[in-house]
N, C-alpha and C positions, 0 to 999 in steps of 0.2 A: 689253274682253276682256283680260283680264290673267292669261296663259299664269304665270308666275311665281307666284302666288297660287294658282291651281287647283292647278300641280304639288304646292306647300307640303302641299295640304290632304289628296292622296291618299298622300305621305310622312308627313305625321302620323299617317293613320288607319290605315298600315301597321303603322307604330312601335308606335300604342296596341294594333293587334291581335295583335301578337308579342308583347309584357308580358302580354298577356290570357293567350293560348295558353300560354306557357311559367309562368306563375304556374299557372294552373289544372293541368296536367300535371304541375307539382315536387309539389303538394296531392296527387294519385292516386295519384303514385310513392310518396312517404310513406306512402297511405293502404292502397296496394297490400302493401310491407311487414308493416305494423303497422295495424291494424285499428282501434286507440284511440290514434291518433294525434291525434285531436280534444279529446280529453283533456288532452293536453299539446299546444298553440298553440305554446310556446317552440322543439320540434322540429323546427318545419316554419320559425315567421317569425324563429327566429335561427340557422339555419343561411348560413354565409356562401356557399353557393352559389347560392341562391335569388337573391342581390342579384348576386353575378356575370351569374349568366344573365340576368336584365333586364339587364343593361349591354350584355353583348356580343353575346348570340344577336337581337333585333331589329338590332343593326348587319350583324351577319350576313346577316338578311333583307333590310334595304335594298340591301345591295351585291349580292344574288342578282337583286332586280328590278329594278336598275339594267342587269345585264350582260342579262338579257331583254327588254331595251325598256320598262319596265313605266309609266315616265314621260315618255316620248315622245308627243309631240302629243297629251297627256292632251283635246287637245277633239275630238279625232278616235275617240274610245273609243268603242262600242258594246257594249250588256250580253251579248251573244252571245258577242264576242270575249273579253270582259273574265271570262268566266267560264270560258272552255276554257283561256288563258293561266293566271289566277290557281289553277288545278286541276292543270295541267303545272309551276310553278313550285312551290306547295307541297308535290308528291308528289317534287320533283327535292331541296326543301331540306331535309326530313323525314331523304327517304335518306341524307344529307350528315351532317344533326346526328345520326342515329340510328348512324352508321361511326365518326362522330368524339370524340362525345359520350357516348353512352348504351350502346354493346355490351359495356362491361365493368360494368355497375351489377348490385348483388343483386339474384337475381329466385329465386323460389321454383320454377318450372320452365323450361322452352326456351320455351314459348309464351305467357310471358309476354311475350318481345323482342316477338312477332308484335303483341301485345295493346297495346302501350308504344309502338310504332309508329302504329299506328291512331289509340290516342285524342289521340299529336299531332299527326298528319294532320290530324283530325279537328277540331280545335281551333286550329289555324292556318287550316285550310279555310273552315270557319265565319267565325272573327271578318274574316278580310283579306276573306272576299268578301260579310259582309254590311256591312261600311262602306264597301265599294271600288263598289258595286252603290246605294248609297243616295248617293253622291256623282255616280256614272256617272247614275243617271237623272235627278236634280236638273238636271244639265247638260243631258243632251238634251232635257229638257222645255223649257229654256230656249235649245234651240235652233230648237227644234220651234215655239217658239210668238217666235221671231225675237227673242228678247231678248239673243240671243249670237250673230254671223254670220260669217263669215268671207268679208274682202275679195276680190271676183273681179271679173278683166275679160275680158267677151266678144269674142271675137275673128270678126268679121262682122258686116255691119249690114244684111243683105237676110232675106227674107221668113223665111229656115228660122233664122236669130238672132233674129228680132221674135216667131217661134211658141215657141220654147223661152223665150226671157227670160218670152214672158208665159205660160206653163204651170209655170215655175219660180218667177214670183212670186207667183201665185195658191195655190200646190196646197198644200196642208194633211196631213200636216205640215211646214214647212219642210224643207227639206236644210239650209240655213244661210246659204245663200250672198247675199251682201252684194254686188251688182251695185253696183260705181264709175265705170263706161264703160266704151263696146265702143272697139275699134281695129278697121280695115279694111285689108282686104289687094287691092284695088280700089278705084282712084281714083272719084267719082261725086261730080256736083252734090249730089244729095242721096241719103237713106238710109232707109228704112222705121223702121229703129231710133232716130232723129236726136228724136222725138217725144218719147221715153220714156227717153233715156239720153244723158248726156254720149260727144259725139266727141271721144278721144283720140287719134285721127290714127293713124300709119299702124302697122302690125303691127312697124316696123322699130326705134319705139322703147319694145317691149314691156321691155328689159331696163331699161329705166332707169324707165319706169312701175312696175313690179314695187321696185322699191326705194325711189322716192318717197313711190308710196301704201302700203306694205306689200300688196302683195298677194297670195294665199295660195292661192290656186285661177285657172287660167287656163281658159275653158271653149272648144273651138273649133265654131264653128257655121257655116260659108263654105258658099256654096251649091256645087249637084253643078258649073256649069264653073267654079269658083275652088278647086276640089281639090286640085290641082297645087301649090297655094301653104304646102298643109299643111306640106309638109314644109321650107319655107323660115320658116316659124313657128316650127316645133321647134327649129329650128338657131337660133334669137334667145331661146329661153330654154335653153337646153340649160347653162346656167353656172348656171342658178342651181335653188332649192330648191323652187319654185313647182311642187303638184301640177298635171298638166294630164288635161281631160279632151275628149272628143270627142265629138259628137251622132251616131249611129251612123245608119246608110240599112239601109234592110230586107235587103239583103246580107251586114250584121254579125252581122244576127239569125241570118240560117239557115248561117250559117257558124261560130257560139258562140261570137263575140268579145265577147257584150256580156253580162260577170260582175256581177250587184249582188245586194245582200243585205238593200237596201229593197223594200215590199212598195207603198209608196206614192211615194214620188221617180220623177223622169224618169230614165229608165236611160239611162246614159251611159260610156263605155269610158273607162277610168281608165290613165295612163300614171304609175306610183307613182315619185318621183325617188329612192327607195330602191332600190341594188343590189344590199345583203345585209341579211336577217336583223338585227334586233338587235340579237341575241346574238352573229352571226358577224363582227359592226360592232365591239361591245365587245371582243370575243377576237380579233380580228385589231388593236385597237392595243393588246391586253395584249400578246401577241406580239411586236409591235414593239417594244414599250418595253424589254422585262426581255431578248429579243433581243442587242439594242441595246448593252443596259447591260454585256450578257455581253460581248460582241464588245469594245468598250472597254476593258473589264481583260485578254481574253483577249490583244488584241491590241494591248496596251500596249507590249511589248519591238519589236514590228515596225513602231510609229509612232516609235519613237527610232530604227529604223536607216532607215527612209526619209525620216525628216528630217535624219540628218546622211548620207545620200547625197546629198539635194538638194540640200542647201550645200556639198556638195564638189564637185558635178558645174558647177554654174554660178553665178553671181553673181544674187542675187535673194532675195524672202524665200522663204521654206519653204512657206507654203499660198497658195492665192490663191480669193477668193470673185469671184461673178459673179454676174447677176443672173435668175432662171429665174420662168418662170409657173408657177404648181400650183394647187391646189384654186381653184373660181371662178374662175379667171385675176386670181387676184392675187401678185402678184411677191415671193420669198424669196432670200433670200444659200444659194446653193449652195457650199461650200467643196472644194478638192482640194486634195493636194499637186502642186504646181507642175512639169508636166514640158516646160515650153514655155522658152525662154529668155526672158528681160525686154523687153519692147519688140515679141512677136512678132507681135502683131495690134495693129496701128495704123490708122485709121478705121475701115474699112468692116470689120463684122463678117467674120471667114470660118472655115468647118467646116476639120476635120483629115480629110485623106489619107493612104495605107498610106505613103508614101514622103516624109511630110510635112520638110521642112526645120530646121522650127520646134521640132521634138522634140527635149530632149536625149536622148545616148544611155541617160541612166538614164531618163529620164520614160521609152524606150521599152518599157525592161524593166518597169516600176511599168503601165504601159498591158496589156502581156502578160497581163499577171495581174489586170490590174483594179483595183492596189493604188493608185492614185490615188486610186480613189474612194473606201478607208475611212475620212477625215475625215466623209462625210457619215451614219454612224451617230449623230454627234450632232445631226445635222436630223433625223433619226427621232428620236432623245430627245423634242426640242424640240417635234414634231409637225407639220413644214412637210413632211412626206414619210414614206413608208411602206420597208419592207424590198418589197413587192411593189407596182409601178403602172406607169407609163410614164416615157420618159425625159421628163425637163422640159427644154423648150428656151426659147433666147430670144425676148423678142417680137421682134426684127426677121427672126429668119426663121419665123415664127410665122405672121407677117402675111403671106410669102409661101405656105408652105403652105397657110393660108386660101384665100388667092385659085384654088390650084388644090384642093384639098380642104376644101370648109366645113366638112365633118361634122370633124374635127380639134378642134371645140368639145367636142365631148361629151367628149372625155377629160378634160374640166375636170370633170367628175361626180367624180372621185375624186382621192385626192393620188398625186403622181408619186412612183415606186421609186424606191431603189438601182438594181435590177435590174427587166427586164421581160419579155413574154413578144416583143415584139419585139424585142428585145437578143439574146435567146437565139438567134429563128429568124434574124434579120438583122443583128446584128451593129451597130458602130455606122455610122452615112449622113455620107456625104461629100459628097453636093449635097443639092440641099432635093427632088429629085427622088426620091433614094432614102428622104428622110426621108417622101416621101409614100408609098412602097412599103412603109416600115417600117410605116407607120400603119396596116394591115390588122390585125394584130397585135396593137396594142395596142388597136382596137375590138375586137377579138375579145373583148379579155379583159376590156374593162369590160361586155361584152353577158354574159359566161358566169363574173363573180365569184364566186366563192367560195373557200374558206380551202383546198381541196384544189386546187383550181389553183394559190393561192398557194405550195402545198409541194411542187408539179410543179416549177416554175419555181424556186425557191429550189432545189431538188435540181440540174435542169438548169444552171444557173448556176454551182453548183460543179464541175460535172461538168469544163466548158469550161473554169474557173480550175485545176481541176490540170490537164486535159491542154494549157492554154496556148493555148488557142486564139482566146485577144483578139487587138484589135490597136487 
């Protein structure tokens, strides 16, 4: 299964359907005009706009279904979806090229714009969705008929794992799923599932199975008294990208947790490791970057006075990088300007307090205002960190908050801020105690994502920076 190759194939047929569209629409506009325009061929195929628009207006399109998701988990497509998406996307870039491009063209009355509109809706609509429709079913057939699967491992290996694996790999049409081995969250001599499926051992070392075997789907099936354990399952994949799904109990039914849109698969509660939109996935790191970029120039004069305050306030270099976890829990160079003296934290890591010692008197005015932090808009550049997430802290006290708050994982779903909405309500944590008090916060806002919370907080955050209220 070769994700790289499929995606190629639905950008290609994008590309050829945007040359279609826009060829056949330049032919109408001429035709619209001038009525014996067939006549003269020269008018139409040696006008240099005609070759413009094939260059740029399919570039056009690609980057619109790019910021919509439109290439994402292309084997995850379904023609239902793939036709209400490519219908919202064409009617969004129509309106785009039709503002941009086409409202000052000769037209013989007003309703011809109406007219001029349509037939390239019309025409974009058509060709993207009858090649994007003819690759979308090729795929599901071939996944229907298990020649394409996506690796999964069951998690449970007692009777209600043994009845779904085998209803899941009988029933026609496939779903897709590519059974590799269950892992058990229950020690047991043996396992009902043990006949039919490699044991992978214990639920604990699902993250590193998930990386070994590539696996793409985790499905959980524990029986009703190994319940308990669900939620110690989540918290072992919660770092990583693995959809996960769950075998629902007649409970889930009459209470309408169980959404599917197969008419023949086993229905099953889908936990999607998506927190935004697509599109509000794209637009929240265009934001960040062009942000970023602004912030940089704007705040160029104020990076030269806090670097020749730090070198006048103490002996030492001017920024100093450390090492923080973010996205997946993998470790990036956070940088600051330096408001600590040289030499102040020697072994054992330790947080900063209101009366801290270790503060120069300028680091603590640069801390007031939070102006330490502005080296780190070019880790947002870079893309180790976002203008909105959670603070990224060390693993060493990482590992303690662990141990008193596991869920502290999930906020590896996303990459860590500048700013956060724990920052805002709490300020920054001076034990790993308040750090667990902070962490309300910041689940909060990975549970309740979106780009208007981001500009609550990006607001609120300045609010505190003029009235001074860091510390």
């Amino acid at each position: 299964m070769n994700k790289t190759t499929q995606t190629a194939k639905f950008l290609f047929a994008d590309w050829i359907a945007a040359i279609l569209a826009w060829l056949l629409f330049f032919i109408y506009r001429k035709y619209a005009v001038n009525h014996d325009v067939f006549s003269n061929l020269p008018e139409i195929f040696g006008d240099l706009k005609l070759y413009l628009g094939i260059v740029i207006v399919p570039f056009f399109w690609i980057i619109l279904y790019i910021i919509v998701g439109s290439y994402r988990n292309v084997y995850r497509k379904t023609r239902v979806r793939e036709v209400t998406i490519t219908f919202i996307s064409c009617f969004i870039g129509v309106l785009i090229l039709f503002f941009t491009l086409l409202l000052d063209d000769v037209v013989v009355s007003p309703k011809d714009h109406y007219i001029s509109f349509l037939v390239l809706f019309s025409f974009q609509l058509t060709f993207t969705l009858l090649f994007r429709l003819i690759l979308t079913t090729r795929m599901v057939k071939k996944i229907h008929h298990k020649i394409i699967g996506f690796n999964t491992i069951l998690v449970g290996g007692g009777n209600n794992a043994l009845e779904l694996y085998q209803a899941m790999d009988s029933q026609f049409p496939s779903s897709g799923n590519k059974f590799v081995g269950f892992v058990t969250v229950k020690e047991l001599d043996e396992y009902p599932l043990d006949k039919h499926l490699e044991n992978l051992g214990s639920y604990k070392s699902l993250a590193q199975l998930i990386e070994k075997m590539k696996v793409e789907e985790i499905i959980i099936a524990v029986e009703r008294n190994e319940s308990k354990a669900i939620e110690k399952v989540l918290s072992e994949v919660e770092i990583t990208d693995v959809i996960i799904k769950l075998s629902p109990v007649m409970q889930d039914y009459m209470l309408g947790k169980v959404k599917t849109t197969s008419i023949f698969t086993e229905p099953l509660i889908q936990i999607s490791p998506s927190l935004l939109p697509p599109w509000q996935e794209s637009l929240k790191r265009l934001i960040d970057f062009v942000a970023s970029l602004v912030a940089v120039v704007l705040l160029s004069p104020v990076y030269l006075f806090l670097a020749i305050g730090v070198k006048l306030s103490s002996k030492g270099p001017i920024l100093y990088q450390q090492e923080r976890i973010g996205l997946h829990g993998k470790p990036f160079m956070i940088p600051k300007f330096r408001s600590m003296y040289v030499g102040a934290e020697k072994g054992v890591p330790m947080l900063s307090s209101k009366n801290d010692s270790r503060i120069t008197p300028f680091g603590r005015f640069m801390r007031k205002l939070r102006l330490d932090e502005i080296p780190q808009f070019f880790t947002v550049l870079k893309g180790d960190m976002s203008l909105v997430g959670y603070r990224p802290e060390r693993q060493y006290f990482i590992d303690q908050i662990v141990e008193k708050a596991p869920h502290y994982r999930m906020l590896f779903k996303v990459k860590p801020g500048i700013t956060s909405w724990g920052q805002v309500k709490f300020g920054y944590a001076s034990t790993v105690d308040e750090m667990v008090q902070r962490l309300k916060y910041d689940i909060l806002y990975v549970e309740n994502m979106s780009l208007a919370m981001d500009f609550k907080i990006m607001f609120y955050t300045l609010l505190i920076i003029v009235q001074g209220r860091g510390k």
